[in-house]
N, CA, C and O of each residue as an XYZ file, in Angstrom:
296
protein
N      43.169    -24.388    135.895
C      42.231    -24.638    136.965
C      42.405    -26.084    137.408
O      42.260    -27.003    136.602
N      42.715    -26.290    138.681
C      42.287    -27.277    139.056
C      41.498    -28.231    139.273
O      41.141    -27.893    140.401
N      40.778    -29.448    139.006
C      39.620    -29.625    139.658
C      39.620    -31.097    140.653
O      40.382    -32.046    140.470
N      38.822    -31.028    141.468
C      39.047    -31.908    142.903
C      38.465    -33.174    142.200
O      37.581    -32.760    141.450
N      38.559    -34.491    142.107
C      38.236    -35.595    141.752
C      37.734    -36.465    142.602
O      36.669    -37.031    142.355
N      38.258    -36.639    143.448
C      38.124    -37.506    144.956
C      39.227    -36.523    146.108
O      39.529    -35.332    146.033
N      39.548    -37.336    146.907
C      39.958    -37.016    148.293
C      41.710    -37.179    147.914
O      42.606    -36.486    148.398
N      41.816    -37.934    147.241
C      43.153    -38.046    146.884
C      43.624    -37.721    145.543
O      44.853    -37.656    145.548
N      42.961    -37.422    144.040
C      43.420    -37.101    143.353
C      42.616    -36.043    142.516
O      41.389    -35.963    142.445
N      43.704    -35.114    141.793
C      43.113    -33.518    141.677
C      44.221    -34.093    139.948
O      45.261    -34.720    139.742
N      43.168    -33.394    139.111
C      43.021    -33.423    137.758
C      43.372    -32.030    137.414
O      42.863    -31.153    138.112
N      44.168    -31.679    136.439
C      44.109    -30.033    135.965
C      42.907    -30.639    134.904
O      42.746    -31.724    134.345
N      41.944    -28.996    134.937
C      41.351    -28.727    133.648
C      41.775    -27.638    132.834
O      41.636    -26.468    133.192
N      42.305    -27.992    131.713
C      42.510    -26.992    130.636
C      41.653    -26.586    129.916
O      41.924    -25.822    128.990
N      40.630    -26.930    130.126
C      39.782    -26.510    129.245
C      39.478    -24.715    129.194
O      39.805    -24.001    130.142
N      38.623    -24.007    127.580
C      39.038    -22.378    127.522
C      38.148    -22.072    128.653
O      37.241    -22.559    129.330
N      38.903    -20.970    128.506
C      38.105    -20.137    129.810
C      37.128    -19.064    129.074
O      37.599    -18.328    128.207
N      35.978    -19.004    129.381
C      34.667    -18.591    128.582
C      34.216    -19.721    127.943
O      33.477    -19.233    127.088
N      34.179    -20.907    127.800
C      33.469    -21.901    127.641
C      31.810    -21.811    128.203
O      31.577    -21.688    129.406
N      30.903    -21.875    127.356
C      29.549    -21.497    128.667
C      29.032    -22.545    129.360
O      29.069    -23.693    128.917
N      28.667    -22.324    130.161
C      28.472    -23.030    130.965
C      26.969    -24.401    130.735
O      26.766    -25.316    131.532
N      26.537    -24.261    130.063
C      25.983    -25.792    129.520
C      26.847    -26.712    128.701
O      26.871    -27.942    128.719
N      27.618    -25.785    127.911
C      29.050    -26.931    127.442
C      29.780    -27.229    128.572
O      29.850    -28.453    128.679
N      30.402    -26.610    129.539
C      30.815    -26.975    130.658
C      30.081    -28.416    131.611
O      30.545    -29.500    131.963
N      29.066    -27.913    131.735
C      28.178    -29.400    132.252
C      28.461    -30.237    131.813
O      29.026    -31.214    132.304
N      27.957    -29.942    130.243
C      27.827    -31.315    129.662
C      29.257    -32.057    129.531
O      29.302    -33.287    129.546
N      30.722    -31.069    129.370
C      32.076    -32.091    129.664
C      31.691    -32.929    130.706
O      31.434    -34.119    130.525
N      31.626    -32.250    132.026
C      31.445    -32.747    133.209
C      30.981    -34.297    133.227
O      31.654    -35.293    133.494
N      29.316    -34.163    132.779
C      28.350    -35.001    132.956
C      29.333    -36.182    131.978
O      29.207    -37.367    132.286
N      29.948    -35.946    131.233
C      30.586    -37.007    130.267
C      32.167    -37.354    130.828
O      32.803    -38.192    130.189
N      32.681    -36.834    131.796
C      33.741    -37.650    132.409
C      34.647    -36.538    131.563
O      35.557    -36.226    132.332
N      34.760    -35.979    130.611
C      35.453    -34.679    129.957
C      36.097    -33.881    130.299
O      35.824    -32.826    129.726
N      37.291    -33.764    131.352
C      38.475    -32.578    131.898
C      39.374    -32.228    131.197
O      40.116    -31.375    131.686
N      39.582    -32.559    130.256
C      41.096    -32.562    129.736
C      40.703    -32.338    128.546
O      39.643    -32.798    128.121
N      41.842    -31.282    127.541
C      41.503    -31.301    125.645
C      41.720    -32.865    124.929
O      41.242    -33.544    124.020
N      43.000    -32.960    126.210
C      43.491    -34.371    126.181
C      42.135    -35.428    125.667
O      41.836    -36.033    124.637
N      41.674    -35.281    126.738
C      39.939    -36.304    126.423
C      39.413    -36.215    125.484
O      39.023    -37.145    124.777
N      39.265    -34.698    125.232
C      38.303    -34.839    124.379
C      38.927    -34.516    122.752
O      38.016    -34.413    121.930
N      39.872    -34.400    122.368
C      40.884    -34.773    120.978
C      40.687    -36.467    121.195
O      41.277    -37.133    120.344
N      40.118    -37.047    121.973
C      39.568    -38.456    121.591
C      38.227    -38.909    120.823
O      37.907    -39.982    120.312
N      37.554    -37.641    120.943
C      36.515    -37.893    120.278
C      36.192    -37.100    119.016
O      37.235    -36.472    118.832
N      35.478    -36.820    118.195
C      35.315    -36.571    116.767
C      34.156    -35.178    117.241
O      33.759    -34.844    118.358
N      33.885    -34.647    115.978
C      33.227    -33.688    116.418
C      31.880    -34.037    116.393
O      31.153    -33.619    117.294
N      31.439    -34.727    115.515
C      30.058    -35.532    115.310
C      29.943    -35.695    116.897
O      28.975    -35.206    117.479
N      31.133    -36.519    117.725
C      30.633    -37.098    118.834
C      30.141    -36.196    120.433
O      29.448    -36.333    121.441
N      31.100    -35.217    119.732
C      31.170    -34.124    120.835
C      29.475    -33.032    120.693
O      28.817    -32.461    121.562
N      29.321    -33.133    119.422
C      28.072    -31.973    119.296
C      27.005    -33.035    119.325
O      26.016    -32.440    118.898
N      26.593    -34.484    119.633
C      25.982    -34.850    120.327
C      25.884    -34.770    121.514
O      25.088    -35.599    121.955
N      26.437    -33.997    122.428
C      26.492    -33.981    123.728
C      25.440    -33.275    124.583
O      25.869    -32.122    124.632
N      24.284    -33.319    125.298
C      23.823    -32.090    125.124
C      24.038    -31.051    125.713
O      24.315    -31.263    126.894
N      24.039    -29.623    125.332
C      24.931    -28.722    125.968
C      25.920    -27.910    125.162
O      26.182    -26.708    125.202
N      26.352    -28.797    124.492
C      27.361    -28.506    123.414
C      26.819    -28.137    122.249
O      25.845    -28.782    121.860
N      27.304    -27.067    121.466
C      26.703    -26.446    120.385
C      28.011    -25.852    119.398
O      29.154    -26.073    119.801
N      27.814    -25.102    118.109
C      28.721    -24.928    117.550
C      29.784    -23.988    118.157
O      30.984    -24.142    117.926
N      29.311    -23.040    118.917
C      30.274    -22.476    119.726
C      31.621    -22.755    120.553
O      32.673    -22.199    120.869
N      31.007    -23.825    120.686
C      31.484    -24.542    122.321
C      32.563    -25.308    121.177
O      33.744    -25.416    121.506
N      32.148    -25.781    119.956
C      32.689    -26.896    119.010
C      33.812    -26.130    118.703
O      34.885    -26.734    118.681
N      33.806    -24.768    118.428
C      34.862    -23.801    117.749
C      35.927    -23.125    118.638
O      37.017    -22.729    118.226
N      35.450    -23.038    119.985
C      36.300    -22.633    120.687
C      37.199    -23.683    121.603
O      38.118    -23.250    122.297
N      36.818    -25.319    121.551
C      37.526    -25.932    121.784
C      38.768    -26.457    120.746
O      39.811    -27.016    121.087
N      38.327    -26.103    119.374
C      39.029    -26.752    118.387
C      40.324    -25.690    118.347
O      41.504    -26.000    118.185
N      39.719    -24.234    118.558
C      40.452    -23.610    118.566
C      41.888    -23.782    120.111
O      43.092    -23.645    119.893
N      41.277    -24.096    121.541
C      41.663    -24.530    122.434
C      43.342    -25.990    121.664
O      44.573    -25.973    121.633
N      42.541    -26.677    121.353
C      42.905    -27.872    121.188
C      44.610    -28.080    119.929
O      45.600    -28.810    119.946
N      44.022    -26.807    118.890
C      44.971    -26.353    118.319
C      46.293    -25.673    118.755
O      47.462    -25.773    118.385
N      45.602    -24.900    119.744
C      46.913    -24.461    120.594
C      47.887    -25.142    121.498
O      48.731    -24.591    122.204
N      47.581    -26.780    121.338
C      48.321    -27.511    122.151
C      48.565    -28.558    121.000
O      48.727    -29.772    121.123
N      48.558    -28.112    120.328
C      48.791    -29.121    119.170
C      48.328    -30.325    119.193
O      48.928    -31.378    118.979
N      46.824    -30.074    119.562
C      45.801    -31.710    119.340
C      44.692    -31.357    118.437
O      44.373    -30.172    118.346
N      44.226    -32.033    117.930
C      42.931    -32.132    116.928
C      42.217    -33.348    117.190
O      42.660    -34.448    117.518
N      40.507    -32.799    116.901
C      39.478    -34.211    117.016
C      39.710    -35.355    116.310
O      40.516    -35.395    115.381
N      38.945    -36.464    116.748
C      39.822    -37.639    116.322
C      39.572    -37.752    114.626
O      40.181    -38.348    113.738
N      38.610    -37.050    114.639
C      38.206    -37.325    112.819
C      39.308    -36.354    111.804
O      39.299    -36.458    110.577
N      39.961    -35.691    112.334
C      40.461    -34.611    111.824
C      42.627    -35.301    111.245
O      43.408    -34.507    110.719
């Protein structure tokens, strides 16, 4: 998926598809498009987010694995 950033630059999001949509926000609301991004942060940091819950925690890790990245604590 694509997503529009400004007028001139367009970001892919990889993020999974079935992600629900309050984890979705809450990437959003946190600047969060990319697994890229968020294999920067730890999981502690991510399930502070609000929105984000263990679900959202398991199916990105699982996401994140498949590209061969892991959270930063990991």
């Amino acid at each position: 998926m694509i997503v529009k950033t400004d007028n001139h630059n367009m970001q892919e999001n990889d993020l999974p598809i079935g992600l629900a949509k309050p984890a979705l926000r809450a990437l959003a609301n946190s600047d969060l498009r990319t697994l890229e991004q968020i294999s920067k942060l730890s999981e502690s940091e991510l399930m502070n987010l609000h929105g984000i819950g263990p679900n959202a925690v398991e199916q990105l890790r699982s996401a994140l694995e498949m590209k061969g990245l892991k959270f930063s604590n990991q």
